[in-house]
N, C-alpha and C positions, 0 to 999 in steps of 0.2 A: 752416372756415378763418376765422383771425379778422385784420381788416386791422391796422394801425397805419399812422400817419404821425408820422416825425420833424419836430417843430419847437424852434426855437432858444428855450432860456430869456430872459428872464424871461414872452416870450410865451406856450409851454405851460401855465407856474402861472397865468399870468392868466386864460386859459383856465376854469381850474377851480374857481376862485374862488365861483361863474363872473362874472367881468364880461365879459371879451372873447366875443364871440359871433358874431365872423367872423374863419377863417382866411384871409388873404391868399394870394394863390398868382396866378404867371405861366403857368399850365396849367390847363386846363378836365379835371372828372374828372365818369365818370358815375358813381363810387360812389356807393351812399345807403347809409342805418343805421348800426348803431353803428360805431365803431371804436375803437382804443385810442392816446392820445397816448403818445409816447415825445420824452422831453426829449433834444434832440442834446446829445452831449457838449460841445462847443463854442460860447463864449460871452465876447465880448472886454469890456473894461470899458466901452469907447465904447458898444458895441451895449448894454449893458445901461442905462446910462445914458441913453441915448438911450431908449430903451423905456420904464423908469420915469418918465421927465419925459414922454412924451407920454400913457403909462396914467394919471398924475398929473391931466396937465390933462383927460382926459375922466371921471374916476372925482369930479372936484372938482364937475362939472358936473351928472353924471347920478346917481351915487353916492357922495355923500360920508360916506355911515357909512362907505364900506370903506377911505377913507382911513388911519385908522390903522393897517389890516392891510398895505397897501401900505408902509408906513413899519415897519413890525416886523419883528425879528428875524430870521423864518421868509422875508419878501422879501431880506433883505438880499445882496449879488452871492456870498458863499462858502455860501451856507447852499441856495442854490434847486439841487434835484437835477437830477443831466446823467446821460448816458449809460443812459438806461434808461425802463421804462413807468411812470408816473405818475396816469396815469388814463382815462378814457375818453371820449366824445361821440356825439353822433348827427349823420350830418352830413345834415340838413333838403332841402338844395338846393346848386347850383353857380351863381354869378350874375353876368354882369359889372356891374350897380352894385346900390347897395339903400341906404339910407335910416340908418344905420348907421354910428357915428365910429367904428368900428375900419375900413371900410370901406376899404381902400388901394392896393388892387391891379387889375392886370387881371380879376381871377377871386376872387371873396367866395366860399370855403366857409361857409356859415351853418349855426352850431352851436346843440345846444338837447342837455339832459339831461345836462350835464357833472357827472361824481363824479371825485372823486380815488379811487386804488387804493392800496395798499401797492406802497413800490418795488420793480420788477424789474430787476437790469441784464441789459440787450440794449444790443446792437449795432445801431446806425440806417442806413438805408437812403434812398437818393433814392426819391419818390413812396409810394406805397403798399407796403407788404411786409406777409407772413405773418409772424404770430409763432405759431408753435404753442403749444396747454399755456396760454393764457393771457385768459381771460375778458374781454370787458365790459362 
């Protein structure tokens, strides 16, 4: 069985970069190991905006070589792929706080071994889902 969790672009690419190294989440899960990100189809230009200026100010701080990629083409709002698998992670622990400026929510998934995959489209799903047939 291989897991996936949908999350909302430009979040999932940050992910894999990797800079982002905590998924935010309102629900505690006891999964561990890998799983496979799948970028949700939907993604409005506020939310992306939004996302970009705040990956900005912590990538300025902690990472600023990856700045430029943040600004390039491949970030840009029509270019980041939706509705489908995009890569994979390990998810370390479940934590309500940690030490971490992605850190945001009730519940830090904290990630570690993120690769990008070649794209698959799927269909995403609330919390964790099976996606058969699909490595990560």
């Amino acid at each position: 069985m291989t897991l996936a969790l949908s999350i909302r672009q430009p979040w999932a690419s940050l992910i894999l970069i990797p800079l982002k190294d905590v998924e935010n989440r309102d629900w505690w899960t006891g999964v561990r190991g890998p799983f496979l990100i799948h970028a949700a189809k939907g993604m409005t230009k506020q939310e992306y905006v939004d996302a970009m200026n705040f990956a900005q100010r912590i990538c300025y701080s902690s990472h600023p070589k990856l700045l430029p990629l943040l600004k390039s083409k491949s970030f840009a709002f029509e270019n980041l792929p939706r509705g489908g698998i995009i890569g994979s992670a390990v998810l370390r622990d479940c934590v309500k706080s940690c030490d971490s400026p992605w850190f945001q929510g009730k519940y830090g998934f904290l990630l570690e071994a993120q690769k990008k995959l070649p794209f698959v489209p799927y269909k995403g799903e609330r919390c964790f889902f099976d996606v058969p047939g699909v490595e990560p």
